[in-house]
C-alpha positions in Angstrom: 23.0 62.8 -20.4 25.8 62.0 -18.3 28.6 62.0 -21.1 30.1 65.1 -22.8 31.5 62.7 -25.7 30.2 59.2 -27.6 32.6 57.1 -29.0 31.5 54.7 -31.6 33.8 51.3 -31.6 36.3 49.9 -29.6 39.4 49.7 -31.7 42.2 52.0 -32.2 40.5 55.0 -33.2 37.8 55.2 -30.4 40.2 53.9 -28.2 43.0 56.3 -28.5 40.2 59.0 -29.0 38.4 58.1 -25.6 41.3 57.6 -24.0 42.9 61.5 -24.8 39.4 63.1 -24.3 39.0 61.3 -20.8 42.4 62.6 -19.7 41.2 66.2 -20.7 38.5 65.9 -18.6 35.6 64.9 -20.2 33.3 62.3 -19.6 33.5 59.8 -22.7 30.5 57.0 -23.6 32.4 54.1 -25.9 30.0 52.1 -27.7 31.1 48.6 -29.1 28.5 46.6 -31.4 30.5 43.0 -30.8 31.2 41.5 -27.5 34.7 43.0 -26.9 37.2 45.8 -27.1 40.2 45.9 -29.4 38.3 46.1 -32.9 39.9 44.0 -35.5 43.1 43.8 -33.7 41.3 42.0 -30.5 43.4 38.7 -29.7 42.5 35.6 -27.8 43.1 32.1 -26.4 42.1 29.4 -28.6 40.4 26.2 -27.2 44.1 24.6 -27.3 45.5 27.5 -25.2 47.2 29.6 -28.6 47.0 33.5 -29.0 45.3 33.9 -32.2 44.4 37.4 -33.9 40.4 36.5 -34.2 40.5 38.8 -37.5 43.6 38.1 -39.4 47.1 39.0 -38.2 48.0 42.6 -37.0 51.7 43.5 -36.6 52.7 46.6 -35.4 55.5 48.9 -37.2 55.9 53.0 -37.5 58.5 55.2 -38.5 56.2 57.4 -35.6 58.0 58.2 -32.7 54.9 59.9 -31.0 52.2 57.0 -32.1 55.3 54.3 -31.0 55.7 56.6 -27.1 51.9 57.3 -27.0 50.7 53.6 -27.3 54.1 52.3 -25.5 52.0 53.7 -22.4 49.8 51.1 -21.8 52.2 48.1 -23.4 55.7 46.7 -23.2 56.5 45.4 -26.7 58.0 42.0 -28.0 60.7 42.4 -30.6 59.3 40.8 -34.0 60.6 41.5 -37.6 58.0 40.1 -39.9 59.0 38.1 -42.5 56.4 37.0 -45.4 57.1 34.2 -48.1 55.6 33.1 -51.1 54.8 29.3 -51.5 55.1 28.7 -54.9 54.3 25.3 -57.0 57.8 23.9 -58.7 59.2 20.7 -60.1 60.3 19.7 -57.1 57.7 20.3 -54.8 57.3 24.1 -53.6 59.5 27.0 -53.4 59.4 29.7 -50.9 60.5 33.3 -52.3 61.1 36.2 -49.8 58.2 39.2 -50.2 58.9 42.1 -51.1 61.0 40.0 -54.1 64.1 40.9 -53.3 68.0 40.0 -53.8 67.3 36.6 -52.1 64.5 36.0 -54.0 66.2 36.3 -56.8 68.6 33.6 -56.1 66.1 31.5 -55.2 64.5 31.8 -58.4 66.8 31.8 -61.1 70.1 29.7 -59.5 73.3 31.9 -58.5 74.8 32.1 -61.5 72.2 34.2 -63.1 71.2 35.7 -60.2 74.4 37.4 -59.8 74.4 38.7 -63.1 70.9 39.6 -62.7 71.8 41.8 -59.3 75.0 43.4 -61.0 72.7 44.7 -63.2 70.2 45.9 -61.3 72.1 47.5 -58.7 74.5 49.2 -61.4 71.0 50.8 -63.1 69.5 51.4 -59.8 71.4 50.9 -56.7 71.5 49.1 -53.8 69.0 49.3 -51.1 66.2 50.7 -53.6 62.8 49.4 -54.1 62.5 49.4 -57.9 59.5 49.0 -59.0 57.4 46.5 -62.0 57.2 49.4 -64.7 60.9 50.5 -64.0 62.1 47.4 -65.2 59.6 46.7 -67.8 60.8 50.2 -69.3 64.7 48.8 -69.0 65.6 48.3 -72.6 67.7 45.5 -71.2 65.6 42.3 -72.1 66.5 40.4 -68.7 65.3 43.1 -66.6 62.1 43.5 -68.3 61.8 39.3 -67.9 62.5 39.8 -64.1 59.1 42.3 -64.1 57.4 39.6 -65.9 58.1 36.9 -63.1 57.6 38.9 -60.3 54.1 39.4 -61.7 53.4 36.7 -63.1 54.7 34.4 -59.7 53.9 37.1 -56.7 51.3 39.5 -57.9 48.8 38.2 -60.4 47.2 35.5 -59.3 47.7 36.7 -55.3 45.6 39.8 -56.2 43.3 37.9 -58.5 42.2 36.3 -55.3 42.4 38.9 -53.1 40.4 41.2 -54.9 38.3 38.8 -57.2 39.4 40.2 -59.9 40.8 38.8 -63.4 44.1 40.2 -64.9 42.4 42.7 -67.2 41.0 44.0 -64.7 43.7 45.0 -62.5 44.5 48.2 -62.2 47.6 48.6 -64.4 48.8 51.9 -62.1 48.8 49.4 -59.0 50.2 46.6 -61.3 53.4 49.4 -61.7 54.1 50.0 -58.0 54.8 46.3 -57.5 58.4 46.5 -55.6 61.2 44.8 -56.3 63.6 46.0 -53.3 67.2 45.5 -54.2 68.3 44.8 -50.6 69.1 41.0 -48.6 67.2 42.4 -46.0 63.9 40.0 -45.8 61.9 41.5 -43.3 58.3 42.6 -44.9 58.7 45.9 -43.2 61.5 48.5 -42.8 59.9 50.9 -40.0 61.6 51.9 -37.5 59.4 50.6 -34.6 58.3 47.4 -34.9 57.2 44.4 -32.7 53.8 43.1 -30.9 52.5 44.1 -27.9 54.3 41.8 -25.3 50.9 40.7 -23.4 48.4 41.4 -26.4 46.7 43.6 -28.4 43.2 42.9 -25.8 45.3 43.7 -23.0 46.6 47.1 -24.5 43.1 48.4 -25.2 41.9 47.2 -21.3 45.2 49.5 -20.2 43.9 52.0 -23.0 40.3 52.3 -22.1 40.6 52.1 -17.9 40.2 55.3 -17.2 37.6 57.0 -14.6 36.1 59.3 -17.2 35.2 56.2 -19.6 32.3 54.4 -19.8 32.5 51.1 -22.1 28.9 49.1 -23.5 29.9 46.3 -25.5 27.1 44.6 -27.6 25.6 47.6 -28.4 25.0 48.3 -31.5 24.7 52.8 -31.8 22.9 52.4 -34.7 20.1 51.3 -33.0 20.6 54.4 -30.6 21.5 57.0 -32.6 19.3 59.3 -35.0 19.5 62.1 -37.2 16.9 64.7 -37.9 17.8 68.2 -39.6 21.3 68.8 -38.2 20.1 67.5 -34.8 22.1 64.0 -34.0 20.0 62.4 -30.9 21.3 59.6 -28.9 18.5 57.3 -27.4 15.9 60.1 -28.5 17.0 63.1 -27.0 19.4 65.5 -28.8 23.2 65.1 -28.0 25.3 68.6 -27.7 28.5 66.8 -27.4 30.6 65.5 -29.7 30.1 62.0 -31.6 33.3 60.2 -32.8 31.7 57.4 -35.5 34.4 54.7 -36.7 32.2 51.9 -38.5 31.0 51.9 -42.1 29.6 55.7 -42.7 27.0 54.1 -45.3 25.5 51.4 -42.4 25.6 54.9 -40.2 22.7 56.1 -42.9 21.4 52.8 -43.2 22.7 52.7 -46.7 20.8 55.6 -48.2 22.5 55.8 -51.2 23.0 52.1 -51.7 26.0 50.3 -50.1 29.9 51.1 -50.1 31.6 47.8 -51.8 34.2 45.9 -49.7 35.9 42.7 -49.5 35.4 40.7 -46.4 38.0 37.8 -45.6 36.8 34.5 -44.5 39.2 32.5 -41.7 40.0 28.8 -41.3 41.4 28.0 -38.0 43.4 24.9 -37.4 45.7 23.6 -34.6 48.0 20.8 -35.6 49.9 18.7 -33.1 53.8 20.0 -34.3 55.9 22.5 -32.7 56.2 24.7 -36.1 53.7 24.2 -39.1 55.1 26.3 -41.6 58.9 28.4 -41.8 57.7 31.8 -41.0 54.9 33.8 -39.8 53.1 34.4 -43.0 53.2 32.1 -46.0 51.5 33.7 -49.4 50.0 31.6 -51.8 50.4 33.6 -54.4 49.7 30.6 -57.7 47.6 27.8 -56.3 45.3 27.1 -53.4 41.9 28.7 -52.9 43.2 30.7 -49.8 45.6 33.9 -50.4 48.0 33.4 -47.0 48.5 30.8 -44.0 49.6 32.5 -40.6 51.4 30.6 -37.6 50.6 32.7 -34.4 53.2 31.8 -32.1 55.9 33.2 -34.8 53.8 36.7 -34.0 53.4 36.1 -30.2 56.5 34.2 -29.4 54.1 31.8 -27.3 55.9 29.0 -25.7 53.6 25.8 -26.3 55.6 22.7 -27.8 53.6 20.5 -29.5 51.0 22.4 -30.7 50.0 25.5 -32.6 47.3 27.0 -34.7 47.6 28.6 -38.2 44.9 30.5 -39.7 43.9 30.4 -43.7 42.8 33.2 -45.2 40.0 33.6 -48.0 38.8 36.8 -49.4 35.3 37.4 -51.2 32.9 40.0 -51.7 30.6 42.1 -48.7 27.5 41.7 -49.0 26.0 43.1 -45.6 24.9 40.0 -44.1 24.9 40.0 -40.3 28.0 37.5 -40.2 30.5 39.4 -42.5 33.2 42.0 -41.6 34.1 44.6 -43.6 37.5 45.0 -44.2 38.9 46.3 -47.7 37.6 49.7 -49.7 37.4 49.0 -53.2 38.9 52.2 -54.3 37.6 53.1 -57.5 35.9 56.4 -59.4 32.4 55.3 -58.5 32.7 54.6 -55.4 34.7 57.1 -54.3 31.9 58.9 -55.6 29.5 57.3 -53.2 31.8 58.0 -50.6 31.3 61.4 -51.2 27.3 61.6 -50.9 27.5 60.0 -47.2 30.6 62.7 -46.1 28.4 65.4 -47.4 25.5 63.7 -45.4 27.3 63.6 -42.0 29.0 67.1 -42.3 25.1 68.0 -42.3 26.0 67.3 -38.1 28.4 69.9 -37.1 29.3 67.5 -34.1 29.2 64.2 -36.2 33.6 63.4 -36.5 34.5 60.2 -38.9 37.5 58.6 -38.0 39.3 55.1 -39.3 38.8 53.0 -42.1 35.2 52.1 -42.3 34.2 55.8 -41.3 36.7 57.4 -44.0 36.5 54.5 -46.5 40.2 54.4 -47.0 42.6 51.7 -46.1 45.1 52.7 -43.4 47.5 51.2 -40.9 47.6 50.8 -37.4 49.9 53.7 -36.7 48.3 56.2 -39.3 44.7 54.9 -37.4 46.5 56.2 -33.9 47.9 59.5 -35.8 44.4 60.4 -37.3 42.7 59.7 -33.4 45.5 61.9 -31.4 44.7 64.5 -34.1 41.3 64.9 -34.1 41.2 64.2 -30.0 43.5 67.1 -30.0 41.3 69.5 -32.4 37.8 68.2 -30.6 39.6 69.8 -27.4 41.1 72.7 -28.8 37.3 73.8 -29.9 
């Protein structure tokens, strides 16, 4: 073998994981089963010339100074506060509430007379600037409050998660039904990190920057399931035994060829459309959080800040179960007793391989974001060097 380390996946947890362990010195093997680099943040031209997010819409924020410097290497960044809305059905058409429901929202929703009462109350229980959340209110023993909970859930959350999770409303969760926010602030972006934007060229380009290094060796289509066996303790790469160590970031149960039957996921299906209009909707991301099939529309040049008048290209979003089929993507954990459970039986089967290291949401079955992907990569690069 001509590699010390194998990196399994392209994204940002073999990509921030190659790209530390090449600078140390060793010789690092990235193996990508699709036909580019950048995971589920890769980014492309369209047919009509727009930059769309191939699989759904990645915006970058941290309160992480080291993730924001370390990746700030290899890209300039474009200033972008997100801002998400809710589309929802009215008698005059379709109103659009800022999310997180906040102060604005409120206005929007219940006219300014009573929303001025409403926030007088709410910021004298509460204070301003607070995210307060569903079961706070309901708990309030004054009566409006607890109807504010009920129309937050009943108008943003419900029916939203309903679809995103396929599930009805007794079976949602009522803990994650509690930590619904209502943020007590005019301030309408979607996020409050300290570091936020998109990469100014592209996510593609960043991981290209990323990965060009002289110690890294990159093989897209190629699948290291196919290459990669395990037999006693001993993990083998293309038959023969591999000392080094093995960073794996896809689905730990597809590693095992689903030996103990399959982790459950959602997997989002994507409707691309480009419409002859400057603008197509108000902002970037538009929930559809009480009608429609779909759970949210996103306008890419909002994201990019692409100049290209006359014509742009939304994306609708549609969420359903995994099943495993060639075609699908996983993208969600459905975080629950049992299969956490599961979980457990394929961690215990890959710690079997002292040099076996899962990283990233498929690999740990846990949802995380971009910047606590990066932190989790620069960790273990750091501790797979220290060894």
């Amino acid at each position: 073998m001509n590699y010390d380390s194998l990196i399994v996946g392209a994204g940002f947890a073999g990509a921030v994981t190659a790209r530390r362990l090449a600078e140390a010195g060793r010789r690092v093997l990235v193996l990508e089963a699709r036909g580019h680099i950048g995971g589920n943040a890769y980014d492309r031209p369209d047919e009509s010339g727009i930059l769309i997010h191939q699989y759904g819409p990645h915006i970058f924020h941290t309160n992480d100074k080291e993730v924001f410097d370390y990746l700030s290497r290899f890209t300039a960044w474009r200033d972008y506060q997100h801002e998400v809305v809710a589309s929802i059905p009215d008698r005059e058409g379709r109103t659009e509430l800022p999310v997180p429901f906040n102060l604005r929202s409120l206005r929007l929703a219940y006219g300014a007379e009573k929303a001025a009462r409403l926030t007088d109350k709410l910021i004298t229980a509460y204070g301003r600037e607070t995210k307060v959340t569903i079961l706070q209110l309901r708990e309030n023993t004054d009566p409006e409050l607890s109807e504010l909970a009920q129309y937050v859930y009943d108008h943003v959350f419900v029916r939203y998660t309903m679809k995103q999770w396929g599930k009805t409303p007794e079976q949602i969760d009522p803990a994650v039904t509690a930590r619904v926010p209502v943020f007590l602030s005019k301030d309408c972006r979607y996020f409050q990190d300290t570091y936020q934007g998109m990469p100014l060229h592209g996510y593609t380009l960043l991981f290209e920057a990323m990965l060009d290094h002289e110690n890294i060796t990159v093989r897209t289509d190629t699948d290291a399931r196919d290459l990669l066996s395990f037999d006693g303790g001993v993990l083998s790469f293309e038959g023969v035994p591999f000392p080094g160590d093995v960073v794996y970031t896809g689905p730990v149960d597809e590693l095992f060829a689903c030996r103990y039957g399959r982790l459950p996921y959602r997997t989002l299906d994507f409707r691309f459309e480009t419409h002859d209009v400057d603008r197509f909707q108000s902002h970037g991301t538009v929930n559809y959080t009480m009608d429609e099939d779909f759970t949210r529309v996103t306008e890419f040049k909002y994201l990019t800040g692409q100049d290209a008048p006359g014509r742009t290209t939304i994306m609708k979003e549609y969420s359903r179960a995994y099943t495993g089929a060639p075609e699908e993507i996983p993208y969600y954990a459905i975080a629950n007793d049992e299969s956490a459970a599961l979980y457990e039986k394929y961690a215990a089967l890959a710690a079997v391989y002292p040099n076996l290291h899962l990283l990233g949401r498929l690999a740990e079955y846990r949802y995380y974001n971009m910047d606590a992907i990066v932190t989790g990569a620069l960790r273990l690069s750091a501790a797979l060097l220290e060894r």
